[in-house]
DRENKE-515323 format. One record per residue (C-alpha): residue number from 1; residue in three letters; x, z, y. Coordinates in pm, whole numbers, plus 50000, padded with zeros to 5 digits. Layout:
! residues N
ATOM;NUM;ALA;X;Z;Y
...
! end
This chain:
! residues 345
ATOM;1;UNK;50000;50000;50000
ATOM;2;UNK;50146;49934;50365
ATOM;3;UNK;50111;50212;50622
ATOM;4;UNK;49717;50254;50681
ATOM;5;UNK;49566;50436;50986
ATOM;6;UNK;49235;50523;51043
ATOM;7;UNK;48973;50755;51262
ATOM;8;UNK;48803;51004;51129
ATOM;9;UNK;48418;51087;51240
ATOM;10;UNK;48586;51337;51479
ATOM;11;UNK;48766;51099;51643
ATOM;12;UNK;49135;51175;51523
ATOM;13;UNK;49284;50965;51351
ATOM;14;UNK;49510;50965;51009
ATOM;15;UNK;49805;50741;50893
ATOM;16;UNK;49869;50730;50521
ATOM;17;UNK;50165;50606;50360
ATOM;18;UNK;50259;50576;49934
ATOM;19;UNK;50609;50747;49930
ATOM;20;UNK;50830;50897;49633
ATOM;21;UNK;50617;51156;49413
ATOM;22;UNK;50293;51032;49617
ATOM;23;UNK;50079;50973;49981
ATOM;24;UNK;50285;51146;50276
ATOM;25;UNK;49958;51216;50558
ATOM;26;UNK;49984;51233;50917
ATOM;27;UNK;49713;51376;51124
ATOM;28;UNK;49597;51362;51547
ATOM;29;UNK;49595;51741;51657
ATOM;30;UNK;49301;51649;51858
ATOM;31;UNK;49144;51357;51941
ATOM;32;UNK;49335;51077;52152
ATOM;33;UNK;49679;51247;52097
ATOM;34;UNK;49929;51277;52154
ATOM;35;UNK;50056;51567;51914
ATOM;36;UNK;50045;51521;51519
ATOM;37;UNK;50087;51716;51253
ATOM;38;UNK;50235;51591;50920
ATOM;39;UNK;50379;51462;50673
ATOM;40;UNK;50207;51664;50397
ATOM;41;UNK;50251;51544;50109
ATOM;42;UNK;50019;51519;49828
ATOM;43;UNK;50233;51475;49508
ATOM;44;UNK;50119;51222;49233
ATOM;45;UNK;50378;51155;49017
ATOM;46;UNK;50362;50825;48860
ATOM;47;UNK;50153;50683;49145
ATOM;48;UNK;50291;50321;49222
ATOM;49;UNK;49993;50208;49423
ATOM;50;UNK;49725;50314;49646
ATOM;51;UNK;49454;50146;49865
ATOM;52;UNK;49198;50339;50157
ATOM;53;UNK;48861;50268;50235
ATOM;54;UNK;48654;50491;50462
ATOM;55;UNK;48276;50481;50512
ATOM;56;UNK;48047;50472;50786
ATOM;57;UNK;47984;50914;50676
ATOM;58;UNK;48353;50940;50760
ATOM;59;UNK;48482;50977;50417
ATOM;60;UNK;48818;50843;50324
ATOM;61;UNK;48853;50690;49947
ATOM;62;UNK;49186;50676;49800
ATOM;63;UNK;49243;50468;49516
ATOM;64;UNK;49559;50447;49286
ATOM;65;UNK;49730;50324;49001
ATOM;66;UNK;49912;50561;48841
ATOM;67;UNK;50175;50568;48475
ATOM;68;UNK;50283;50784;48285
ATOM;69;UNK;50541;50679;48001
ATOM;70;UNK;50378;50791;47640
ATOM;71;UNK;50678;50826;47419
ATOM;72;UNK;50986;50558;47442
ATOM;73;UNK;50801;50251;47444
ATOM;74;UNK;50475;50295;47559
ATOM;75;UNK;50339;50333;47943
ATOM;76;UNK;49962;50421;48034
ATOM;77;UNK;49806;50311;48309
ATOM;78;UNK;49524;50402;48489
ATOM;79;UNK;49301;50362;48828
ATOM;80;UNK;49258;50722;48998
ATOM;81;UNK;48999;50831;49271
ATOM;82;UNK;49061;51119;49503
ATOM;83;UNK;48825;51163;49835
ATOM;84;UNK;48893;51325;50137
ATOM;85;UNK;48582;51475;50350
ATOM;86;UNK;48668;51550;50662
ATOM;87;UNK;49017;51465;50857
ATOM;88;UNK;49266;51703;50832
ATOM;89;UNK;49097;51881;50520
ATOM;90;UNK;49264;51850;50175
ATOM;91;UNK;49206;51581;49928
ATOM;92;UNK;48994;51646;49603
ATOM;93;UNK;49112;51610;49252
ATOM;94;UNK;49174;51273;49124
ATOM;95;UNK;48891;51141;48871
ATOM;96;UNK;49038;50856;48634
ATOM;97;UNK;48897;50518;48676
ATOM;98;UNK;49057;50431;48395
ATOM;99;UNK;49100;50023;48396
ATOM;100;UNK;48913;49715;48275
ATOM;101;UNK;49108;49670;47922
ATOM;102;UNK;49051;50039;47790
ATOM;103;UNK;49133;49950;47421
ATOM;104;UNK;49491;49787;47562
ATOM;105;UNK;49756;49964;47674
ATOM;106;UNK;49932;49636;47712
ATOM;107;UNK;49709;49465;47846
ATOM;108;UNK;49652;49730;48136
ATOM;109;UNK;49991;49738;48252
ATOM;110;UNK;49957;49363;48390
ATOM;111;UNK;49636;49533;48674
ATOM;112;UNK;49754;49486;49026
ATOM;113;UNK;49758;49681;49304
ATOM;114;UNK;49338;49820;49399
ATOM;115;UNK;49160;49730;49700
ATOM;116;UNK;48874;49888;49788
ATOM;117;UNK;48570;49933;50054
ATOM;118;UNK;48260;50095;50096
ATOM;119;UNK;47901;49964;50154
ATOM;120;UNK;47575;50005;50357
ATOM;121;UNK;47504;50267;50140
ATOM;122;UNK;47804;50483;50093
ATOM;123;UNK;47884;50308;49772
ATOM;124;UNK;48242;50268;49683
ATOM;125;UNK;48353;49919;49549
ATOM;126;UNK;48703;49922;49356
ATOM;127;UNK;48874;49553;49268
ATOM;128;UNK;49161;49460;49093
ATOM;129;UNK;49346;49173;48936
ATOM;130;UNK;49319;49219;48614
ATOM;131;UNK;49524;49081;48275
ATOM;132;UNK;49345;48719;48266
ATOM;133;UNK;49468;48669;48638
ATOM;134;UNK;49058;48725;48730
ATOM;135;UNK;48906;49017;48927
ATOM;136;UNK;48764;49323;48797
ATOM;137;UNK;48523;49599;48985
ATOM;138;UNK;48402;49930;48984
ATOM;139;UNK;48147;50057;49183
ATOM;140;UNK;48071;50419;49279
ATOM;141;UNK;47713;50464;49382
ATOM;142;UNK;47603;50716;49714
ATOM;143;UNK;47580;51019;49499
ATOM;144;UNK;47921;51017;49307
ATOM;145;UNK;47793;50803;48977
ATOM;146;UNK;48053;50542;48833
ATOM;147;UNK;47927;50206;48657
ATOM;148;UNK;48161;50041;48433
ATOM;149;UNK;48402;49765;48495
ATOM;150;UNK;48224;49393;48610
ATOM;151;UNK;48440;49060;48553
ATOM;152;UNK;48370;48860;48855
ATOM;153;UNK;48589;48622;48672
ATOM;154;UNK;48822;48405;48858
ATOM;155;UNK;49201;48272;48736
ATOM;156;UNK;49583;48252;48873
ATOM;157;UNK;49512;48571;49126
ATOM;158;UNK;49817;48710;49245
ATOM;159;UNK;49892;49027;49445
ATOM;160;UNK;49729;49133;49724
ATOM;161;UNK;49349;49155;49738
ATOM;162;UNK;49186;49235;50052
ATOM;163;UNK;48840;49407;50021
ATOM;164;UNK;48638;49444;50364
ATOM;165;UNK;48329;49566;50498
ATOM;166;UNK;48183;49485;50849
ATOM;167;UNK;47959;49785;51017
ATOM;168;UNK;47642;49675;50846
ATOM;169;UNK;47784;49702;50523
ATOM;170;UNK;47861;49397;50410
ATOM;171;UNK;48180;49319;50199
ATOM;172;UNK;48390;49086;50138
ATOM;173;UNK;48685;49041;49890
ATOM;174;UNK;48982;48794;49951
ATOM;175;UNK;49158;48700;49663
ATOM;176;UNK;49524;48517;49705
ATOM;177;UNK;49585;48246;49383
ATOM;178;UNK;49881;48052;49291
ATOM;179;UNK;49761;47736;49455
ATOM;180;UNK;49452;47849;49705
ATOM;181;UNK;49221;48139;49778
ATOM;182;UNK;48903;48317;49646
ATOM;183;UNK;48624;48511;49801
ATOM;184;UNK;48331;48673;49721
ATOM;185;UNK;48074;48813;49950
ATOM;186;UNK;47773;48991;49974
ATOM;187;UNK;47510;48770;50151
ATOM;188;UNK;47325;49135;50267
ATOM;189;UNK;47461;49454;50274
ATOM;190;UNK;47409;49624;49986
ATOM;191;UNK;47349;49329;49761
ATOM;192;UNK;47510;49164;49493
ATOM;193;UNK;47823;49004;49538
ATOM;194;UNK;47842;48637;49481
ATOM;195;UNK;48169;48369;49494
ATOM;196;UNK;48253;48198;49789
ATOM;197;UNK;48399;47867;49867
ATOM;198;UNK;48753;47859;49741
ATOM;199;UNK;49008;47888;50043
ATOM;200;UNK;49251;47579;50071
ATOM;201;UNK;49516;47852;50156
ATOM;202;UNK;49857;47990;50044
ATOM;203;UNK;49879;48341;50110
ATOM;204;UNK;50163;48521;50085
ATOM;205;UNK;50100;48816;49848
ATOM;206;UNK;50049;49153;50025
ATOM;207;UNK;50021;49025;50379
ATOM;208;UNK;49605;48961;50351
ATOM;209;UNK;49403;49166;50583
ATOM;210;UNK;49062;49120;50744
ATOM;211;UNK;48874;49228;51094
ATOM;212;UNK;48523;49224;51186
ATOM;213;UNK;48518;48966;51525
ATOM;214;UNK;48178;48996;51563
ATOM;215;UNK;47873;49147;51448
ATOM;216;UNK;47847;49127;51059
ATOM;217;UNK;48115;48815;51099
ATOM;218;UNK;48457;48883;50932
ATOM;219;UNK;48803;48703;51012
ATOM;220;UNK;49092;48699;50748
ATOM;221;UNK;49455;48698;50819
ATOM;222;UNK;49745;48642;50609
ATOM;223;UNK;50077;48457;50620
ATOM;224;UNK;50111;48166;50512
ATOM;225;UNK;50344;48112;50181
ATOM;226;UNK;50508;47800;50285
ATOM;227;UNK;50575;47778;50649
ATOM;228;UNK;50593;48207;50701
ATOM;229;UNK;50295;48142;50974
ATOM;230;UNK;50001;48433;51040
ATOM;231;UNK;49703;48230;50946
ATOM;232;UNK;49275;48301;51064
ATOM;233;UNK;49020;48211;50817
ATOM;234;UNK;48595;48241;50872
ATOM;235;UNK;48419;48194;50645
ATOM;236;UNK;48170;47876;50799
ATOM;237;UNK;48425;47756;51056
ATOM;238;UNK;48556;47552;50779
ATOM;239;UNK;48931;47520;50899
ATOM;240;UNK;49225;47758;50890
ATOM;241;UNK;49397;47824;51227
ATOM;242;UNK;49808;47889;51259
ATOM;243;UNK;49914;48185;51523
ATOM;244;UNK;50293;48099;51469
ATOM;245;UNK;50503;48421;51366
ATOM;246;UNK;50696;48225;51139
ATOM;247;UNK;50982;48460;51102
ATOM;248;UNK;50722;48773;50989
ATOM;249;UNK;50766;48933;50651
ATOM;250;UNK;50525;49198;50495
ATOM;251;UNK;50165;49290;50582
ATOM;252;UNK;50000;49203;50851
ATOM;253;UNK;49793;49447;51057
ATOM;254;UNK;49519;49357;51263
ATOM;255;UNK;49245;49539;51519
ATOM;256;UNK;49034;49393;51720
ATOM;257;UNK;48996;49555;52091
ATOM;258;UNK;48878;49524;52445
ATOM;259;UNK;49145;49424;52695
ATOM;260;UNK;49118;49441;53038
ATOM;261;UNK;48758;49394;52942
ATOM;262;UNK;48803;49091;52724
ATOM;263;UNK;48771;49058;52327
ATOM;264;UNK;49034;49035;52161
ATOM;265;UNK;49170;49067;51812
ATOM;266;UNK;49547;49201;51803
ATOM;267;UNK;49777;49053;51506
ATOM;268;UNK;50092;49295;51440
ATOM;269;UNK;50364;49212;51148
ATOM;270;UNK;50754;49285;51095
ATOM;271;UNK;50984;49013;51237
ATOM;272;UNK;51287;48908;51003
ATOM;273;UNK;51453;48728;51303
ATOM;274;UNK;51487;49036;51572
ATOM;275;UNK;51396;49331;51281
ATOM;276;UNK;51155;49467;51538
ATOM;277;UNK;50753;49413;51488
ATOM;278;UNK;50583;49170;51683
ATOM;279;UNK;50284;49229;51843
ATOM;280;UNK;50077;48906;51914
ATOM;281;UNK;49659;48873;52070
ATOM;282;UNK;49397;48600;52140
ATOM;283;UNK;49039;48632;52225
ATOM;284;UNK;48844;48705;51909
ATOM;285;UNK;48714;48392;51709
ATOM;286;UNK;48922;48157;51954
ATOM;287;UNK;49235;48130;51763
ATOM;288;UNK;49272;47815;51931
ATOM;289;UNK;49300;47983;52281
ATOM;290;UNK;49662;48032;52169
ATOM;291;UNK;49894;48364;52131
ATOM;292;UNK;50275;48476;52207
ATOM;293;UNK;50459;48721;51972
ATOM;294;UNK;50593;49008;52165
ATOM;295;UNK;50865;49196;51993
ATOM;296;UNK;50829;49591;52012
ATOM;297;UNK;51000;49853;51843
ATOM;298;UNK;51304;50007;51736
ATOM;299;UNK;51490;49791;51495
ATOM;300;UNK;51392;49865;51146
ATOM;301;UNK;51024;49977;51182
ATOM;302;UNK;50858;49823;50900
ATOM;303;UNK;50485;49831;50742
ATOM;304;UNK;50255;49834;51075
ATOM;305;UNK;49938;49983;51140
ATOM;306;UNK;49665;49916;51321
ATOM;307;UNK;49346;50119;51518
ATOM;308;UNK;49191;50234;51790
ATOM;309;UNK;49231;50603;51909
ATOM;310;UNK;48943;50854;52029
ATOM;311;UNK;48912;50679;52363
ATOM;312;UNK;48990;50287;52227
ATOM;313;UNK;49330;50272;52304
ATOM;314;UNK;49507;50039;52050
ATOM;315;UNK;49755;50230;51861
ATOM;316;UNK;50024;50141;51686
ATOM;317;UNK;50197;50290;51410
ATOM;318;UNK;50475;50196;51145
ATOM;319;UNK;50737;50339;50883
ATOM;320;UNK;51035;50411;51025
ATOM;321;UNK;51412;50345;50840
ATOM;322;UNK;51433;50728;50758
ATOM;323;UNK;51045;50768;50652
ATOM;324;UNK;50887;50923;50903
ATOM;325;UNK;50593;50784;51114
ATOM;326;UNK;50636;50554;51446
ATOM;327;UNK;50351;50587;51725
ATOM;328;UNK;50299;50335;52043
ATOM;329;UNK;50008;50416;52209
ATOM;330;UNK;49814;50166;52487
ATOM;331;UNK;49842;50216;52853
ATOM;332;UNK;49494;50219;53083
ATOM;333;UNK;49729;50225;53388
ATOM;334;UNK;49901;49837;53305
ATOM;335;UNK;49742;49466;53246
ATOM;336;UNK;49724;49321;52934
ATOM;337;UNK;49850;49487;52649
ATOM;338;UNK;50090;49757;52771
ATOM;339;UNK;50232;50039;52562
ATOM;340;UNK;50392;50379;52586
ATOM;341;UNK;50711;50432;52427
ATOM;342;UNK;50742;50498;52068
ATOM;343;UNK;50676;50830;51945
ATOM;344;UNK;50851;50995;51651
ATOM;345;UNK;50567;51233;51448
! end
């Protein structure tokens, strides 16, 4: 999982990052800043993976894949579930998911990394690649009951599936393939999913993220395999549109803001060239207005983060070279996208 950051129903917001023996946390003191406590560490040995979705009741979802080696040549894995109910407060015990070939143990060690999101109705949706190169789910319904594990079939996934759900509800998955992209969607919230159009895409694994640019519309971003450039895709504008950032590497981070009271959707990713992030914006669903990378950043920062603080400052965040968390916050007293120096938490 890259660096993941996001506000709790109290306002404060929460950065959460997969390190050695398990999730390192960082939490706002109060809402807005600019104090933090953290990292506390929540150990989980044998966690290699971990995805966060939060819901419209404020809940944050965790979801892992964890190993444990059974005797000298065999390795379990499993899906785990831990929930954390208010911000600050500690996380629950993890509840095993376990994974979509049960009878296996071979076959389960070729599951990818989760993704998850949560619905209209508090439900928690769980995907993951599974051993055919398809996608598996797993749904957890508003009062805590798991269903069992649903092919939504598919071939030649790869890493890096992007689950996303606008503020009705609705969700989304992005899946990258060898040759393209998948999706499936939910054409109301709270309804089935169904397959979309395949993408004519080459994503790079791991860099696939999504925003919602307007109401119940979602925009996904990714890099693209070939020519290194952040790529848009929406779903009924039929064509994929390049923001340059050729020379990014790693996730990419996006939030979508008011600046200087116009609407905008802010792209951040790591920059091979400089080793600083860049920090790039265009109005939201006008790709085509154009954008310029901005670098930002001590060298090194890697893994960036993306939300808006208690007031709707943008906020940046990202791993630094010794572990600990990075922190740019916006300026009200600049134009245009203006930040205060970095802030070691």
């Amino acid at each position: 999982m890259a660096l993941r950051m996001l506000r709790g129903k109290d306002g404060r917001l929460t950065a959460y990052a997969l390190v050695a023996g398990g999730i390192a946390r960082w939490t706002e003191l109060r809402p807005g800043g600019p104090e933090w406590t953290g990292p506390q560490l929540f150990e989980t040995p044998g966690l290699t993976d971990i995805t966060v979705a939060q819901g419209a009741d404020g809940y944050t979802h965790l979801i892992g894949l964890r190993r444990k080696a059974v005797g000298d040549e065999r390795t379990d894995v499993e899906l785990v579930h831990a929930t954390q109910f208010q911000t600050g407060r500690p996380l629950t015990g993890w509840h095993s998911l376990g994974t979509p070939h049960p009878k296996d143990w071979r076959k389960a060690l070729k599951v990818g990394a989760p993704t998850a999101a949560v619905d209209v109705s508090g439900a928690v949706h769980v995907f993951v690649r599974n051993a055919g190169r398809g996608v598996s789910a797993r749904r957890q319904d508003a009062k805590g009951k798991w269903g069992g594990w649903l092919d939504l079939k598919g071939k030649e996934v790869v890493d890096g599936l992007s689950a996303t759900a606008t503020a009705d509800g609705r969700l989304e998955v992005f899946a990258p393939t060898e040759d393209g992209a998948l999706r499936w969607y939910q054409p109301e919230p709270g309804g089935g999913l169904q397959r979309g159009d395949d993408v004519t895409a080459r994503p790079s694994p791991g860099s696939v993220s999504a925003v919602e640019s307007s109401r119940d519309t979602l925009t996904h971003y990714w890099r693209d395999q070939r020519t290194g450039a952040v790529c848009a895709y929406r779903p009924g504008a039929g064509t994929t549109a390049s923001l340059g950032g050729e020379t990014g590497i790693g996730p990419v981070a996006v939030v979508r803001a008011e600046i200087e009271g116009h609407d905008c959707t802010l792209v951040a990713q790591r920059d091979t060239r400089t080793g600083r992030l860049a920090v790039a914006a265009h109005p939201s669903e006008d790709e085509a207005a154009g954008v310029w990378w901005t670098a930002t950043g001590e060298p090194g920062l890697a893994e960036p983060a993306l939300a808006l603080d208690a007031s709707d400052r943008v906020v940046l965040a990202a791993m630094g070279p010794d572990g600990g968390l990075r922190v740019a916050r916006q300026k009200t007293t600049e134009p245009g996208l203006a930040l205060h120096a970095w802030q070691h938490v």
